[in-house]
N, C-alpha and C positions, 0 to 999 in steps of 0.2 A: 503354582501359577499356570492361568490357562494358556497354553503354546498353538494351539489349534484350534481354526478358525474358520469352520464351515461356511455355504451359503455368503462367502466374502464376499462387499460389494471392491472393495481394493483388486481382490484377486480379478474379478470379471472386466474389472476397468484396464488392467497390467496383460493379463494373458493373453496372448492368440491364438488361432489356429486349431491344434489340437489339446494343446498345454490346458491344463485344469487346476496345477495345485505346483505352488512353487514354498520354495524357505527363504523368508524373508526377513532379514536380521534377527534369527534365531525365531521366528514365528512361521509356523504353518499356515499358508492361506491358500482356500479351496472354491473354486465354482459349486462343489459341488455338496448335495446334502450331506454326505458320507464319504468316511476313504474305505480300501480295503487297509488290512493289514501290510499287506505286501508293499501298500504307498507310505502309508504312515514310515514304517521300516527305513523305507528309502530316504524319505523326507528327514527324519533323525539323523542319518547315518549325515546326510548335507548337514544338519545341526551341532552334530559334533564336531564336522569339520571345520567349521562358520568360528565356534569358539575358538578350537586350538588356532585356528590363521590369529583369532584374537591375541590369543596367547603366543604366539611367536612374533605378532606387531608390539606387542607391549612396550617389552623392553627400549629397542630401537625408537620410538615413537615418546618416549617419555622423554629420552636421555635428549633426542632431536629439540623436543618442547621445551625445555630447562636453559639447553645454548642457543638454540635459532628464534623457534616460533614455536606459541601453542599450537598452530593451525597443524602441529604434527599428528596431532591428538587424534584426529581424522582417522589418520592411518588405521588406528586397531579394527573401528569396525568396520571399511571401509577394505582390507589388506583382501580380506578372502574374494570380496567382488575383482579388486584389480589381479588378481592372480589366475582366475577362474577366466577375465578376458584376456589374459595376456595370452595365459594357456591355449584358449579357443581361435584367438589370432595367428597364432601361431602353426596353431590344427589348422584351421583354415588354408592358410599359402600352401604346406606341405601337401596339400588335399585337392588344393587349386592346380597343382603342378603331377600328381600321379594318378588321381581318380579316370578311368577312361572316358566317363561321359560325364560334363557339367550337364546341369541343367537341373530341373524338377526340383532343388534343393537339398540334391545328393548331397553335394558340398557339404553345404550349411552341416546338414546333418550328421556325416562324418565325424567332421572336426567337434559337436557337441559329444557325440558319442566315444572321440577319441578321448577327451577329457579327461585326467585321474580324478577327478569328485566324481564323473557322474559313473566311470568304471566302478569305482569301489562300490557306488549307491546300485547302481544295477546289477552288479554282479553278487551282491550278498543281498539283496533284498528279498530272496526266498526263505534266506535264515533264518526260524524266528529265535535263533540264541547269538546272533549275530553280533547285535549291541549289546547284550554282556560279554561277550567272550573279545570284542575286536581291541585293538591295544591302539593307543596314542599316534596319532599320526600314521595311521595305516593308510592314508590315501598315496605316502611317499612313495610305497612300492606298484603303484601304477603309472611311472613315468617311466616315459618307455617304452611300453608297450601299447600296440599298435592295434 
């Protein structure tokens, strides 16, 4: 199944700034004609993570739908975006409150960079043995650090 999605009119209409190529419920969509490798890499590595948050909303999410509501259902593919802004909400205060100078976007930026998806995604995206060798839930061990 095709996953990547050059020349996206979705991606140009969503992106700002300098952003070019995001992972969008398990699809790659890009501004641009071509990725490198080094993106593509990255943008998986968001993919993998995307399914396992799926796969850790499952459970809870089913069991929710059965006694409450189906609208639990939401939850699975839905779990990694709320976790991803909880995270960055959170980045963000700590970042509001220590950073010396606001301004320019520092912030913002920070707290995106503080992230554990986008740690793990940047910090092994030089790899190219990355995504075979990385194991289940590797983004756990980037909480916490700063």
């Amino acid at each position: 199944m095709k996953t990547i999605f050059l020349d996206n009119w979705f991606a140009k209409f969503i992106l700002f700034g300098s952003y070019h190529t995001i992972m969008f419920f398990g699809f790659i969509l890009t501004k641009l004609k071509e990725l490198s490798e080094t993106t593509i890499r990255h943008e998986r590595t968001h993919q993998k993570q995307f399914f396992e948050c799926m796969e850790i909303a499952a459970i809870p999410s089913v069991l929710l739908a059965f006694y409450v509501s189906t609208w639990w259902l939401l939850l699975i593919p839905l779990f990694y975006y709320i976790l991803y802004g909880v995270e960055w909400f959170i980045s963000l205060v700590y970042h509001l409150f220590t950073d010396e100078r606001i301004g320019g976007g520092k912030v913002n930026n920070n707290a995106y960079r503080a992230s554990a998806f986008e740690m793990e995604a940047k910090l092994n995206q030089d790899n190219p043995n990355y995504l075979k060798e990385r194991k289940w839930g590797a983004w756990f061990h980037y909480y916490g650090k700063i």
